[in-house]
C-alpha positions as CSV (number, residue, x, y, z in Angstrom):
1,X,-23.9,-27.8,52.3
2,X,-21.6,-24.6,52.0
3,X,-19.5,-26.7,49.8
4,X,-22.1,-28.3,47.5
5,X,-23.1,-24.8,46.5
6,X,-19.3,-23.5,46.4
7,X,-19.4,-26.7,43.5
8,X,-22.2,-25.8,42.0
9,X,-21.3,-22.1,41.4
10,X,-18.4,-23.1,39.9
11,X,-19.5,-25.5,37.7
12,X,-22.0,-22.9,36.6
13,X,-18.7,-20.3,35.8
14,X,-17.2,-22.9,34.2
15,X,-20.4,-23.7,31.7
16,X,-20.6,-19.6,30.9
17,X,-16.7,-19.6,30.4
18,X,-16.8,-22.8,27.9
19,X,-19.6,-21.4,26.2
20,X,-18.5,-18.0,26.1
21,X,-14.8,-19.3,24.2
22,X,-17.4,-21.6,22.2
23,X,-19.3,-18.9,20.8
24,X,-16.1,-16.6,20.4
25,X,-13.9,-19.3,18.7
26,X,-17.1,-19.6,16.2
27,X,-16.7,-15.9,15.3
28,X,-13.3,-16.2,14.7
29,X,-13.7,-19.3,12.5
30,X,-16.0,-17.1,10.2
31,X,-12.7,-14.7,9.4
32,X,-11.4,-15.7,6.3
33,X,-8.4,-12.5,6.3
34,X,-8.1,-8.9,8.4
35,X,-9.3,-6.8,9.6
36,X,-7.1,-4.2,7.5
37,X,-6.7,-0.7,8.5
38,X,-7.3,1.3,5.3
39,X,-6.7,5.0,4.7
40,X,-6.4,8.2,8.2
41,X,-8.1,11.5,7.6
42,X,-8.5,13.4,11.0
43,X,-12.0,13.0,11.7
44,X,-12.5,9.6,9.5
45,X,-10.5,6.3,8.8
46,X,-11.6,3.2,6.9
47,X,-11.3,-0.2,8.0
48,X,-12.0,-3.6,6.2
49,X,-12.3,-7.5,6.8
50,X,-13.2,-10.7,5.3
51,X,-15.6,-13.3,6.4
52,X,-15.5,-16.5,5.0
53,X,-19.6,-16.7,4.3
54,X,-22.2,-14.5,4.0
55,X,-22.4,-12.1,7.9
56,X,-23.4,-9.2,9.6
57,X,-19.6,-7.5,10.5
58,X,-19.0,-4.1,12.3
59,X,-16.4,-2.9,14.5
60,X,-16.2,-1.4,17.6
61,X,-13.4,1.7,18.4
62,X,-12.5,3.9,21.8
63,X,-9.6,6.1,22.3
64,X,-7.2,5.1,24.1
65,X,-6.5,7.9,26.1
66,X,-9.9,8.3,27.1
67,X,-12.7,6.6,29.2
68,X,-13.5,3.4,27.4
69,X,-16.8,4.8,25.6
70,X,-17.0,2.8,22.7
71,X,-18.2,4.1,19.3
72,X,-19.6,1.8,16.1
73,X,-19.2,1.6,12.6
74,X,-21.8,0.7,9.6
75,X,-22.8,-2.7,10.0
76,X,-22.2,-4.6,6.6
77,X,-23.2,-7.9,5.0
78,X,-20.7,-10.1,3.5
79,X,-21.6,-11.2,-0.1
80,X,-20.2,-14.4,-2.1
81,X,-20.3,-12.4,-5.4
82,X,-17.8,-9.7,-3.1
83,X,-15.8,-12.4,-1.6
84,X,-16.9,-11.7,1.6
85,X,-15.1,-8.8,2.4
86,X,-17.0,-5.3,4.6
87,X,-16.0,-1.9,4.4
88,X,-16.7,0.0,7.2
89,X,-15.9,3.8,8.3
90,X,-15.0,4.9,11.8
91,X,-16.0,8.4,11.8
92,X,-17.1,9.3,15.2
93,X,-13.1,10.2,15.8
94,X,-10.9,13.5,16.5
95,X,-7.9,14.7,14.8
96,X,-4.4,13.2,16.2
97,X,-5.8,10.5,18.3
98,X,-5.4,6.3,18.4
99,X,-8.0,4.2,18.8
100,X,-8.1,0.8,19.7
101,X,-10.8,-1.7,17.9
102,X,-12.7,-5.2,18.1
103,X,-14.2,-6.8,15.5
104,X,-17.8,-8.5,15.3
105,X,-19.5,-10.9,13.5
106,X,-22.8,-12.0,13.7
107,X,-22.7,-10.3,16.6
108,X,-20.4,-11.6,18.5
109,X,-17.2,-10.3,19.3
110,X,-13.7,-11.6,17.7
111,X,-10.6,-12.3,19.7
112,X,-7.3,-11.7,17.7
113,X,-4.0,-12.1,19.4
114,X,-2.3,-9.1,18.6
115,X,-3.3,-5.2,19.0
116,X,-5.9,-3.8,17.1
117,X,-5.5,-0.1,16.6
118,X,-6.1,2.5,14.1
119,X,-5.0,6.6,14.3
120,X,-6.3,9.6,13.0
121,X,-4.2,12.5,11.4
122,X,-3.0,15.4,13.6
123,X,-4.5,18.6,12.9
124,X,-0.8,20.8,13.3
125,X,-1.8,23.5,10.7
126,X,-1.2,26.9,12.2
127,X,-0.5,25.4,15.4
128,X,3.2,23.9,15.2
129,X,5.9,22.3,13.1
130,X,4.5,19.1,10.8
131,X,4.5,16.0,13.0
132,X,7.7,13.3,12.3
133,X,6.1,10.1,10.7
134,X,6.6,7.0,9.1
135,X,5.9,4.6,6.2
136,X,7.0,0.7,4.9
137,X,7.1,0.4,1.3
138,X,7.6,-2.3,-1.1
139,X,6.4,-4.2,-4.1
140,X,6.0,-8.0,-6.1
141,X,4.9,-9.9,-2.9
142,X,4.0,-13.3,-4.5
143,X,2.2,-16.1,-2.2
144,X,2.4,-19.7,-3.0
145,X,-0.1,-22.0,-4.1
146,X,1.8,-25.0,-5.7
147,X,-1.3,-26.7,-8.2
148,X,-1.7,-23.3,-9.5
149,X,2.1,-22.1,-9.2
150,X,4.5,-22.6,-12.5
151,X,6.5,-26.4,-11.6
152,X,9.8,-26.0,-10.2
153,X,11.4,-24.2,-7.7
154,X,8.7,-21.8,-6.0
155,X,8.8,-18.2,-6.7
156,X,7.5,-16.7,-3.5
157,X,9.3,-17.1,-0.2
158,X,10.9,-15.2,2.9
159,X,7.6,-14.6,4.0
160,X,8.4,-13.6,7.3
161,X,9.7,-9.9,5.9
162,X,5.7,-8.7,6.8
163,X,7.0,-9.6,10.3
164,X,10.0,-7.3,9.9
165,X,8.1,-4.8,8.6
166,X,5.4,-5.0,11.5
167,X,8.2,-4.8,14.3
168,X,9.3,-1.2,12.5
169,X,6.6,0.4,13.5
170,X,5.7,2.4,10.4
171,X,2.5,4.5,10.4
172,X,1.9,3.6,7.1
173,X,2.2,0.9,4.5
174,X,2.5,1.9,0.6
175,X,2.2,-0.8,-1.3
176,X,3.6,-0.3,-5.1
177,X,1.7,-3.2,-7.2
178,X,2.1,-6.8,-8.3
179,X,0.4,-6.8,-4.4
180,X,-0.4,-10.2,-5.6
181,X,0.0,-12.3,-8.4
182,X,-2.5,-13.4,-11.0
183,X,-2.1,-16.8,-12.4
184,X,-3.3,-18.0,-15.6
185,X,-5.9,-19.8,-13.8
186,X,-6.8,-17.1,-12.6
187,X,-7.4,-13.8,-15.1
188,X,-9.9,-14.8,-17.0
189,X,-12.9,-15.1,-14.4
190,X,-14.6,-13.2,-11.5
191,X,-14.0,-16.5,-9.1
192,X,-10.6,-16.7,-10.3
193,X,-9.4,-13.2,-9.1
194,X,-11.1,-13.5,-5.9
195,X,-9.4,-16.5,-5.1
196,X,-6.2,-15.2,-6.1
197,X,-6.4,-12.2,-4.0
198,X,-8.2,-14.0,-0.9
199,X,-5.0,-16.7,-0.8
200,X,-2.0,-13.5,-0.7
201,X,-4.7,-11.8,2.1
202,X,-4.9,-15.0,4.3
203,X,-1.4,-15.2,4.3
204,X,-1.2,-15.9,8.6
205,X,1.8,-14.1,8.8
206,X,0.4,-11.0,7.5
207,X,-2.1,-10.7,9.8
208,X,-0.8,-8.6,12.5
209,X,0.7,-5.9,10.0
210,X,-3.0,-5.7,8.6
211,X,-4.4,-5.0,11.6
212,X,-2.3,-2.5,13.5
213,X,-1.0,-0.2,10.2
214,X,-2.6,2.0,7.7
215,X,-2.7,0.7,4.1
216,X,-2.3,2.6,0.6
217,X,-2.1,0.4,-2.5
218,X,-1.3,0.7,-6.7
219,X,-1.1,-1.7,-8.6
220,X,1.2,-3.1,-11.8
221,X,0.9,-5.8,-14.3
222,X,0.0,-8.4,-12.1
223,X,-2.5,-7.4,-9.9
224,X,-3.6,-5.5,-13.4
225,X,-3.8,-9.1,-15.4
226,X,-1.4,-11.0,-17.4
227,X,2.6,-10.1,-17.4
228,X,3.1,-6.7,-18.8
229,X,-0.6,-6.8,-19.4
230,X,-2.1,-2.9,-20.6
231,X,-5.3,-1.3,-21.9
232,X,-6.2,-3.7,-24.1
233,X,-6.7,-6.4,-21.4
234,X,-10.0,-7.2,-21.9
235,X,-10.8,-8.4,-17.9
236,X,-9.6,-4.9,-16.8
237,X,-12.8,-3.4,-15.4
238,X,-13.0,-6.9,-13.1
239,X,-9.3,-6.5,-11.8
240,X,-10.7,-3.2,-11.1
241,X,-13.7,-3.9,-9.4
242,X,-11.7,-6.4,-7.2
243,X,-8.9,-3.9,-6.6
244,X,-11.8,-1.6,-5.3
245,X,-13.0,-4.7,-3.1
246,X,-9.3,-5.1,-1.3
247,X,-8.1,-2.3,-0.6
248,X,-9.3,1.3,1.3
249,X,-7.4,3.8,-0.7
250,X,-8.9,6.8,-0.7
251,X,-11.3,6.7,-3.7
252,X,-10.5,5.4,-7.7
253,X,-10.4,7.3,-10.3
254,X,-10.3,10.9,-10.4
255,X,-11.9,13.7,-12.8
256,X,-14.8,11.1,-13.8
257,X,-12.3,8.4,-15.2
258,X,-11.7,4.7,-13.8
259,X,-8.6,3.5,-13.0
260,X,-6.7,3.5,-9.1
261,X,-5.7,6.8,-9.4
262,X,-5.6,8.8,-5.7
263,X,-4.0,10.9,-3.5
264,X,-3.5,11.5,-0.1
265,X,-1.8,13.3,2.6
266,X,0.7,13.2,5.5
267,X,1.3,15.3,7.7
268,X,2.9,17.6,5.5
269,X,3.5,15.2,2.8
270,X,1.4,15.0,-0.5
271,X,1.2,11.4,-2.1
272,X,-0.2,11.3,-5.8
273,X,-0.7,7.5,-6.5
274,X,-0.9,6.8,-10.1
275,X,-2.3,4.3,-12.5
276,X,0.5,2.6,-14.8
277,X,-1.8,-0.1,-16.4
278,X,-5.7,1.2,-17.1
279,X,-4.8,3.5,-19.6
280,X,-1.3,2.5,-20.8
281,X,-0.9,1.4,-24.8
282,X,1.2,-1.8,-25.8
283,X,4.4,-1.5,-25.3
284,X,5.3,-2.9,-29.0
285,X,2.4,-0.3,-30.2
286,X,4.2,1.5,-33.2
287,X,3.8,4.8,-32.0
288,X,6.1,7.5,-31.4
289,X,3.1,9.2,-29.3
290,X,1.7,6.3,-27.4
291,X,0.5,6.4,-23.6
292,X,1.9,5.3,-20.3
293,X,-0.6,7.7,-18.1
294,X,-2.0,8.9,-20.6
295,X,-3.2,13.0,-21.2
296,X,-5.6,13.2,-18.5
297,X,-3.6,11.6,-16.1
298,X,-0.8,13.7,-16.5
299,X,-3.1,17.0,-16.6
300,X,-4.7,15.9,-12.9
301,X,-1.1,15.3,-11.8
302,X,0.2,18.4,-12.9
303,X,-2.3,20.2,-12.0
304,X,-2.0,19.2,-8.3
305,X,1.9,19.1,-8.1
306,X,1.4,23.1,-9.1
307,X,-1.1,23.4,-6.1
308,X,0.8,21.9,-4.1
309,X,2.9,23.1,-1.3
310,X,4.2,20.2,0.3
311,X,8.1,19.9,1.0
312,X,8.1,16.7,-0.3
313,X,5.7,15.5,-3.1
314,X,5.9,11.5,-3.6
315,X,4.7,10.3,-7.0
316,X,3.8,6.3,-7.1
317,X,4.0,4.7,-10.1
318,X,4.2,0.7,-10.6
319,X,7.1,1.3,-13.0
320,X,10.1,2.5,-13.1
321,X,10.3,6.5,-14.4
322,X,13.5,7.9,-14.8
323,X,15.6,4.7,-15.7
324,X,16.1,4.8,-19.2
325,X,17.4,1.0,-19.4
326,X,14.5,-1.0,-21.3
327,X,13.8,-4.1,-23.4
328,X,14.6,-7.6,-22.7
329,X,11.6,-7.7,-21.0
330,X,12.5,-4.4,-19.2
331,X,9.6,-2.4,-18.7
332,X,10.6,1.5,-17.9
333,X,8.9,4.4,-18.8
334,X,11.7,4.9,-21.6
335,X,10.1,2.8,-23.7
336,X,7.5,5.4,-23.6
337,X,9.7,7.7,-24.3
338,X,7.8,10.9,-25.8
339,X,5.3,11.2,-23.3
340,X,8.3,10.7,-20.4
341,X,10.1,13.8,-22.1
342,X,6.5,15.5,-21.8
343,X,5.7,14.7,-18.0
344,X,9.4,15.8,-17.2
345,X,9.4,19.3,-19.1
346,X,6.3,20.1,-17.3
347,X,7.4,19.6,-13.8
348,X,10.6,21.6,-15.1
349,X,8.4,24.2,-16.9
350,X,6.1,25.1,-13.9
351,X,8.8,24.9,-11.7
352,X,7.6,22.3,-9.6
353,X,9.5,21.8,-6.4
354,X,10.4,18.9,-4.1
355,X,8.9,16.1,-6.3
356,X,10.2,12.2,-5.6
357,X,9.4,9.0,-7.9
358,X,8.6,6.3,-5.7
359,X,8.4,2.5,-8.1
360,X,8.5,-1.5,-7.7
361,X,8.0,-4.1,-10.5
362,X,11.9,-4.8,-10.7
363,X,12.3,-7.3,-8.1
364,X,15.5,-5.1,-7.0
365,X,15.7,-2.3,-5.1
366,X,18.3,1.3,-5.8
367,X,17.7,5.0,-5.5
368,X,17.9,7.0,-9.2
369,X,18.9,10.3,-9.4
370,X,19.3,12.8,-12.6
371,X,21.1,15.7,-12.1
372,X,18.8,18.4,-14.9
373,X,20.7,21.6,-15.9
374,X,18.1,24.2,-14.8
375,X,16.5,22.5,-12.0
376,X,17.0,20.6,-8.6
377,X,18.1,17.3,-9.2
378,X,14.8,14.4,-9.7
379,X,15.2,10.8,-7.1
380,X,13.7,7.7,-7.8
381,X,13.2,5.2,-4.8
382,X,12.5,2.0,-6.4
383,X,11.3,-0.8,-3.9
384,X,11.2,-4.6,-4.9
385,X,10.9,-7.6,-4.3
386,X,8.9,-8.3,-1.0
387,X,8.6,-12.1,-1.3
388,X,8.8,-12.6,-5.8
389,X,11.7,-14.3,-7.0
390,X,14.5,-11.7,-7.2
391,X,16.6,-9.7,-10.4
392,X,19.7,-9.1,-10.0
393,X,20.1,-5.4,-10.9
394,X,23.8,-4.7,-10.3
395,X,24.7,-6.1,-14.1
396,X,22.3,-3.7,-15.4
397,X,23.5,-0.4,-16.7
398,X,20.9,2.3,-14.9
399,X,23.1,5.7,-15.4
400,X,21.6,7.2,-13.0
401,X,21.6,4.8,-10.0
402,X,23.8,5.7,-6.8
403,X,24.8,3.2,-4.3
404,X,24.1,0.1,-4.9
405,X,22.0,-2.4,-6.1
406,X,20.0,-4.0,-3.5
407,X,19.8,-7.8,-5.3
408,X,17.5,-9.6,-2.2
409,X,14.3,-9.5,-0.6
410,X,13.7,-6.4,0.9
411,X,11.8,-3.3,2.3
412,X,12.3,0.4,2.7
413,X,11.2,2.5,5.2
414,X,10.9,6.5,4.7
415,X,10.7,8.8,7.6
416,X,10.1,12.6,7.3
417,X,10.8,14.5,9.9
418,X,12.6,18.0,10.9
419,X,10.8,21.8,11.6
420,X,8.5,23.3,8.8
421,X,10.9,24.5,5.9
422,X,14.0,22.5,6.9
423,X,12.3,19.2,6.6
424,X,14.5,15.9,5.9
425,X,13.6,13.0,4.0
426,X,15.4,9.4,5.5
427,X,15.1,6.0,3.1
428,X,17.0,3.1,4.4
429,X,16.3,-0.2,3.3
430,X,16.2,-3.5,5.3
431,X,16.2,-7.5,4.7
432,X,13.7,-9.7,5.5
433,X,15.0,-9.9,9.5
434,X,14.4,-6.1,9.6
435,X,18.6,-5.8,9.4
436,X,19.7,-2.4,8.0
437,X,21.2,-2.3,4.3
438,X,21.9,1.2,3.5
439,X,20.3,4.3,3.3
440,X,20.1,8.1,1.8
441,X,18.5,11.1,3.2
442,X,17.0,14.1,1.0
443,X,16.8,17.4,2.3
444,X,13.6,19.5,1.4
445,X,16.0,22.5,0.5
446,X,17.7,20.1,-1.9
447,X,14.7,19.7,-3.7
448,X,14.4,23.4,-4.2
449,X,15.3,25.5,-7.2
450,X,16.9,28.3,-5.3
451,X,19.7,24.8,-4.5
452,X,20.2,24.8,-8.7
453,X,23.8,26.7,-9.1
454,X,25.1,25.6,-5.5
């Protein structure tokens, strides 16, 4: 008898354990990409996912040095005409903290098989030095999809560098356009940028970086429209409105104006993430005053570069800035060449300290830097390609690079670290195993106009 009801009981466990991985593994079916960990403020940090038909998602969060009380976000339903994707905001947090999450849909919890985790900011003003941190950054990451790819040889590839990047450990991701790839089946309709920027999400082996890392975004041309597509491009307020969809910068747009526009901060670090495409004029546009930012862009910029006391002030922009190589389907801010001069006298003019132009788009990577008589001497870090077909930069005459000419897949990753006032900028760029390529460090007092004359 004693072992009938042994049987039974079991059975009975059995049953709840089938159906509990039943009802699980139908939640998981209904994720179509994510969850993503978007932008850290100290007492907020927003998170995202994508379900593959209309849901009710929201995530659960604790701290991870704590008792396991669990805290909520917003609950959000997933729309068709928003490809499916939820925003939600953990905001019951404190400063300096990591929290681990789960996601649920319909309900019903999701099991992922990698960590989920999200931190806040630390709150070190008046307290200590600024805390050491991290960030991965890189551009042109192009996905597959052969009936909709150009025929020959595929242009993405080496996919497995988001793995790299994942094992480093960054605390940060800054991702500096052509984030994914619009084909021309793709520009010219709402359905047809969703689906180009739900295929590069899915991609399986970006999954884990999504989930575990904070994410910044810009975008260039193609993630804008068409190839070297600008203001004229008359789906732009679409790519826009899908840009907004993706990704958890922030906000979009600043002083009133559309566009990606943003900023954020790092520890001590100030991060002004610029628009390269909304506003920009044609390239071929005969006219000596045309615009790249554009005058209102530039005013917000300089305005908060002036403001700004950060040791190290990192300025994103798609393209290239100080390279003054161009044509032959070159696109550098040379060929916009009057409002270049302008930005670069005003940083000069108010004396603006510690700045750093951080670009992609050239599917090669190399570290700029112009030595200017009356000032510190201005870096560009340009990042490129992720997984896009690479461009041999080493035959190209950029006066101002030093080193070399990083001509393979690759990522950099940028750690700031040091006491408050002797702080120490570290780039070193990596392959697609996560190998070490070469490297420079920056020191804040380099970047300093009391270093001119030295």
């Amino acid at each position: 008898m004693l072992n009938k009801k042994r049987t039974f009981t079991i059975l009975i466990l059995q049953f709840f354990l089938l159906l509990s991985f039943s009802i699980n593994l139908n939640a998981q079916s209904l994720i179509q990409s994510g969850p993503m960990v978007g932008y850290s403020a100290m007492r907020e940090v927003g998170l995202w996912v994508q379900t593959k038909t209309d849901a009710e998602v929201f995530i659960k969060y604790w701290n991870t040095k704590e008792p396991p009380k669990k805290f909520s976000t917003n609950s959000v339903k997933t729309e068709k005409n928003k490809a499916f994707t939820a925003k939600l905001i953990a905001d019951n947090l404190e400063p300096g903290q990591i929290y681990n999450y789960e996601v649920y849909v319909n309900n019903k919890k999701v099991s992922f098989n990698y960590e989920l985790k999200f931190q806040t900011q630390k709150l070190w003003q008046w307290r200590e030095d600024p805390p050491e941190f991290s960030f991965v950054t890189g551009s042109c990451f192009y996905v597959n999809e052969e009936k909709y790819d150009r025929p020959g040889k595929p242009y993405g590839s080496d996919y497995q560098i988001v793995e790299s990047i994942h094992k480093s450990k960054p605390d940060f991701m800054l991702w500096l356009g052509d984030n994914y790839y619009l084909r021309e089946a793709d520009w010219d309709s709402w359905s047809g940028i969703l689906h180009r920027i739900t295929h590069t999400r899915s991609l399986p082996e970006l999954q884990p970086l999504l989930g575990s890392v904070h994410h910044y975004a810009i975008w260039d041309d193609h993630d804008f429209g068409p190839n070297n597509s600008d203001r004229g491009f008359w789906n732009k307020e679409k790519t826009l409105e899908a840009f907004k969809l993706f990704w958890v910068n922030p906000s979009f747009g600043v002083n009133g104006n559309p566009g990606i526009t943003t900023y954020f901060q790092w520890a001590d670090v100030d991060f002004f993430l610029m628009d390269d495409r909304y506003f920009r004029a044609p390239n071929d546009l005969a006219d000596d005053e045309k615009p790249y930012l554009g005058d209102e862009q530039i005013k917000w910029l300089i305005d908060n570069l002036v403001n700004s006391r950060a040791p190290f002030k990192i300025v994103a922009i798609g393209g290239q800035v100080l390279n003054p190589v161009s044509g032959r389907g070159i696109e550098t801010y040379e060929m916009f060449k009057k409002e270049k001069e302008k930005l670069l006298s005003l940083l000069e003019k108010n004396k603006i300290e510690g700045v750093i132009f951080l670009s992609g788009d050239r599917h090669h990577s190399e570290v700029s830097k112009m030595e200017r008589e009356n000032s510190y001497p201005l870096y560009e870090i340009t990042v490129s390609s992720l997984t896009a077909g690479v461009s041999p930069g080493k035959n190209e005459n950029n006066p101002y690079r030093i080193g070399q000419s990083i001509d393979q897949h690759n990522f950099a990753k940028i750690t700031v670290k040091g006491p408050r006032k002797n702080r120490e900028l570290e780039c070193n760029f990596y392959d697609i195993e996560g190998k070490f390529i070469s490297g420079i460090k920056i020191s804040e007092d380099e970047l300093k106009y009391q270093s001119v004359g030295k």
